[in-house]
Residue frames as a rotation matrix with the C-alpha (Angstrom) as fourth column:
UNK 1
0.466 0.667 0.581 -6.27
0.565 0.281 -0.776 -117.01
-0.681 0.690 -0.246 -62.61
UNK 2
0.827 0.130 -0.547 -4.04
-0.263 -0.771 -0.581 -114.16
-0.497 0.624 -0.603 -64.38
UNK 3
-0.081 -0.813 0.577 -1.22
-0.717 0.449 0.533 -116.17
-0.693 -0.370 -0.619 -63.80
UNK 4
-0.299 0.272 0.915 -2.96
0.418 0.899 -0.130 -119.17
-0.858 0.343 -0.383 -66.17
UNK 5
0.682 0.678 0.275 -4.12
0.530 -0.199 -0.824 -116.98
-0.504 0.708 -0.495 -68.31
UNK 6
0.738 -0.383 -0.556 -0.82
-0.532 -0.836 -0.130 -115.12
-0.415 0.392 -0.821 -69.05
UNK 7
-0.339 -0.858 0.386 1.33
-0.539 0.514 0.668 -118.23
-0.771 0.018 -0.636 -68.75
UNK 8
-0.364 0.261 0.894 -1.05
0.696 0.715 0.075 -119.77
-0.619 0.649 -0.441 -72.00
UNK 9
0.890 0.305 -0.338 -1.14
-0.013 -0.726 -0.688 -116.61
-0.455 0.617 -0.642 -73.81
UNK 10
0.325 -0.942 -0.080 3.00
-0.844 -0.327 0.425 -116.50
-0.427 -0.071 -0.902 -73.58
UNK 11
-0.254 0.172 0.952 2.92
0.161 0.978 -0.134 -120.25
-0.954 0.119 -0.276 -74.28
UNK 12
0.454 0.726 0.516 0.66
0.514 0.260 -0.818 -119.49
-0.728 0.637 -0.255 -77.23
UNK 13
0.885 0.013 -0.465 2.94
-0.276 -0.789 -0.549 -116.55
-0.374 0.615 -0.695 -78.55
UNK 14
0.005 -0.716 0.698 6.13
-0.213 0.681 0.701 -118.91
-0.977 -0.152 -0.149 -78.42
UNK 15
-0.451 -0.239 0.860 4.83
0.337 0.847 0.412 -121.27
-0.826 0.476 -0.301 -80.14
UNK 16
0.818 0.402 0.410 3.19
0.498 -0.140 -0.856 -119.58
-0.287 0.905 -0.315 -83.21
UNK 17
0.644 -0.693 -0.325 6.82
-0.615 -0.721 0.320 -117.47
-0.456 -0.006 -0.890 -83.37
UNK 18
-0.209 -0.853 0.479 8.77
-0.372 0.522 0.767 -120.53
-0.904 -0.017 -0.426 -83.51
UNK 19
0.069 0.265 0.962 7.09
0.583 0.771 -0.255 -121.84
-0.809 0.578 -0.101 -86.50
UNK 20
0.948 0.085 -0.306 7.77
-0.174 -0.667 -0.724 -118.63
-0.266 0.740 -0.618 -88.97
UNK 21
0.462 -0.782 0.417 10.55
0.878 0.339 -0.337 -119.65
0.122 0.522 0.844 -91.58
UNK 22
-0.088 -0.745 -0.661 13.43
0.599 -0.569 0.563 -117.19
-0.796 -0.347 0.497 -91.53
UNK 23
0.607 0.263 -0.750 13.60
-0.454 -0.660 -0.599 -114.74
-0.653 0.703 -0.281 -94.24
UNK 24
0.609 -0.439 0.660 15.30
0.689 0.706 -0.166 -115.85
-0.393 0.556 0.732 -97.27
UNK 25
0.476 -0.877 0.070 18.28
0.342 0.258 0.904 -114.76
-0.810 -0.406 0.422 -98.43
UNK 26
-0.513 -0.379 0.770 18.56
0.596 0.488 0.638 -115.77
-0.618 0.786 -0.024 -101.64
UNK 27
0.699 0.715 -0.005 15.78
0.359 -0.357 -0.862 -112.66
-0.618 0.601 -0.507 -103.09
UNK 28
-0.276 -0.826 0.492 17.20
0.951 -0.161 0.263 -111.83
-0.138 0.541 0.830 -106.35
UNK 29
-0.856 -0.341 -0.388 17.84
0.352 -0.935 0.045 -108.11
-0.378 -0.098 0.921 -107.31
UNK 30
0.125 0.941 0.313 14.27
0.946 -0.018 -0.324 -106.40
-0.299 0.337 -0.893 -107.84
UNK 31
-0.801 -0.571 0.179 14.49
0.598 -0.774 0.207 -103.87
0.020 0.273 0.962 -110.24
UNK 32
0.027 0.997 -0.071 11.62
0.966 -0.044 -0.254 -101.42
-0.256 -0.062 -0.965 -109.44
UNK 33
-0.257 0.208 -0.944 11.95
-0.373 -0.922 -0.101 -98.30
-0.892 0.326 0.314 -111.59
UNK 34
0.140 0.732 0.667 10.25
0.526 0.516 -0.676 -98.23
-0.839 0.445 -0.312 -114.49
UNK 35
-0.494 -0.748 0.444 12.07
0.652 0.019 0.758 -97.39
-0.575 0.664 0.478 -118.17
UNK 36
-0.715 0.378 0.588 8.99
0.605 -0.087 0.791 -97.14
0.350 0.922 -0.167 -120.32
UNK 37
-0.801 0.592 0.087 7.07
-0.598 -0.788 -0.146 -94.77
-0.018 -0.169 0.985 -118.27
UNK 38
-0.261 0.946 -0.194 3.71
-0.539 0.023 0.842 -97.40
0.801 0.324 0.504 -118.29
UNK 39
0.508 0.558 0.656 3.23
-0.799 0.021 0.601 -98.42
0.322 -0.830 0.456 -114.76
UNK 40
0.997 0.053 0.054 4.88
-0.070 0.916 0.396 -101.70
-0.028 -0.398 0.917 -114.45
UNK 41
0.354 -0.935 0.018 8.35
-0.784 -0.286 0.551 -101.90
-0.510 -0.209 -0.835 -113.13
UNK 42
0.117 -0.684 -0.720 11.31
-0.993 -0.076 -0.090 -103.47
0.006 0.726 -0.688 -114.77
UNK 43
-0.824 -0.353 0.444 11.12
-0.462 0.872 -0.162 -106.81
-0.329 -0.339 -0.881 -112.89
UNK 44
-0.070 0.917 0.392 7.48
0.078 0.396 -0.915 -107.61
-0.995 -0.033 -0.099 -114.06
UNK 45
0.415 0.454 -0.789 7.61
-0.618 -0.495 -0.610 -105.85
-0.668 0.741 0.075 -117.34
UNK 46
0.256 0.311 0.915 7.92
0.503 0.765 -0.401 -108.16
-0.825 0.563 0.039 -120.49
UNK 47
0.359 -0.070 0.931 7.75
0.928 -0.074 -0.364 -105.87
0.094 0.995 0.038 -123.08
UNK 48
-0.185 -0.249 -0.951 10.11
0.809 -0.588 -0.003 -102.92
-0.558 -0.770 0.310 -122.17
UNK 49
-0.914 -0.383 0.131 9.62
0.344 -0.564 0.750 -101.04
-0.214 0.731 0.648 -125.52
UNK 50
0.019 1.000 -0.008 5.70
0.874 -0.021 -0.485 -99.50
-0.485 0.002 -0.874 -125.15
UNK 51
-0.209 0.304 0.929 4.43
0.638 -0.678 0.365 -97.45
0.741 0.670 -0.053 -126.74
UNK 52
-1.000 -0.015 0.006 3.93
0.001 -0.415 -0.910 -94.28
0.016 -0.910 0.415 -124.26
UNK 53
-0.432 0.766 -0.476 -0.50
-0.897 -0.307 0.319 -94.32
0.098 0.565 0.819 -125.74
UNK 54
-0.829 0.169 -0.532 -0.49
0.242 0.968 -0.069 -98.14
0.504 -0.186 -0.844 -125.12
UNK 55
0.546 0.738 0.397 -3.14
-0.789 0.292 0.541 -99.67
0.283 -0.608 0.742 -123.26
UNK 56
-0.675 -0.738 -0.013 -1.07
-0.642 0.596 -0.482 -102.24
0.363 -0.317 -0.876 -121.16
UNK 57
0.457 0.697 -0.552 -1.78
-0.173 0.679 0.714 -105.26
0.873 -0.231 0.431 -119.64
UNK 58
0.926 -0.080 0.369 -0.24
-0.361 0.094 0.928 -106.47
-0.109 -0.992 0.058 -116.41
UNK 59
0.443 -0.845 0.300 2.63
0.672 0.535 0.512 -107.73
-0.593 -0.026 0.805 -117.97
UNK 60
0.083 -0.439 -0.895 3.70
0.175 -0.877 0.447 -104.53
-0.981 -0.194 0.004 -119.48
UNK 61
-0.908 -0.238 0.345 2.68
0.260 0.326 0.909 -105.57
-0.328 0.915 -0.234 -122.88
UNK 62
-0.926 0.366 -0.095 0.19
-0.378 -0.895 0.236 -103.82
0.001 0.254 0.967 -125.17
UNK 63
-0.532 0.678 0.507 -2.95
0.042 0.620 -0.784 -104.98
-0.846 -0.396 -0.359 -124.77
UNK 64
-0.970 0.059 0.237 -5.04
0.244 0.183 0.952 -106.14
0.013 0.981 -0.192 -127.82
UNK 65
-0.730 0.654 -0.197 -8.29
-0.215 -0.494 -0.843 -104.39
-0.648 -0.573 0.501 -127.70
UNK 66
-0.860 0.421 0.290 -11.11
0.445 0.336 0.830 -106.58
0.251 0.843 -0.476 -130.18
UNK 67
-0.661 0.686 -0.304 -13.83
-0.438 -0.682 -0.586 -104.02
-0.610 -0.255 0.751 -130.47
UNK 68
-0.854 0.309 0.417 -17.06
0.405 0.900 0.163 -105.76
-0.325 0.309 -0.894 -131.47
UNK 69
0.040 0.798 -0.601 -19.37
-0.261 -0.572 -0.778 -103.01
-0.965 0.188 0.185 -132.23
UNK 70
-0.397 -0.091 0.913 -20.87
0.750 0.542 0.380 -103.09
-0.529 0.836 -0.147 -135.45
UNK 71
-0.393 0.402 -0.827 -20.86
-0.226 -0.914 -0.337 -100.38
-0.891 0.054 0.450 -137.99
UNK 72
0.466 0.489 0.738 -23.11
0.814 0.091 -0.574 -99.34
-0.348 0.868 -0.355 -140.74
UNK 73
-0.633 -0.774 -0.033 -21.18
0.420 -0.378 0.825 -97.35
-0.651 0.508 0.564 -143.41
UNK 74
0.436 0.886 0.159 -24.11
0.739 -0.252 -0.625 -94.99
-0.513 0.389 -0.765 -145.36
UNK 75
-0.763 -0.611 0.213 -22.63
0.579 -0.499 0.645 -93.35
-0.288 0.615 0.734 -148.88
């Protein structure tokens, strides 16, 4: 029974091995320091020229921040 149970475990690791694509090759150069100091390396970053105060977004670009409060001005 350990026999059947190792020979379809070994069986089972085979075949889930054989089916994993090789690594590719072809990754191009990832630059992963970061110029502008704002969290998002060079390969992701869009806008490379932040401000260092920015709010960013994920693409490394300032985020636009639409502030909806409403004020009352009293002279």
């Amino acid at each position: 029974m350990k026999h059947i149970i190792l020979l379809a475990t070994g069986l089972f690791v085979i075949g889930c091995s054989s089916t994993i694509d090789s690594y590719p090759k072809d990754i191009p150069h990832l630059d992963l320091k970061d110029r502008d100091q704002d969290g998002v390396i060079n390969t992701r970053d869009r806008c490379q020229q932040t401000q260092t105060l920015d709010i960013i977004n994920n693409n490394g670009c300032s985020a636009q921040i639409i502030d909806t409060k409403d004020y009352n001005l009293h002279i």
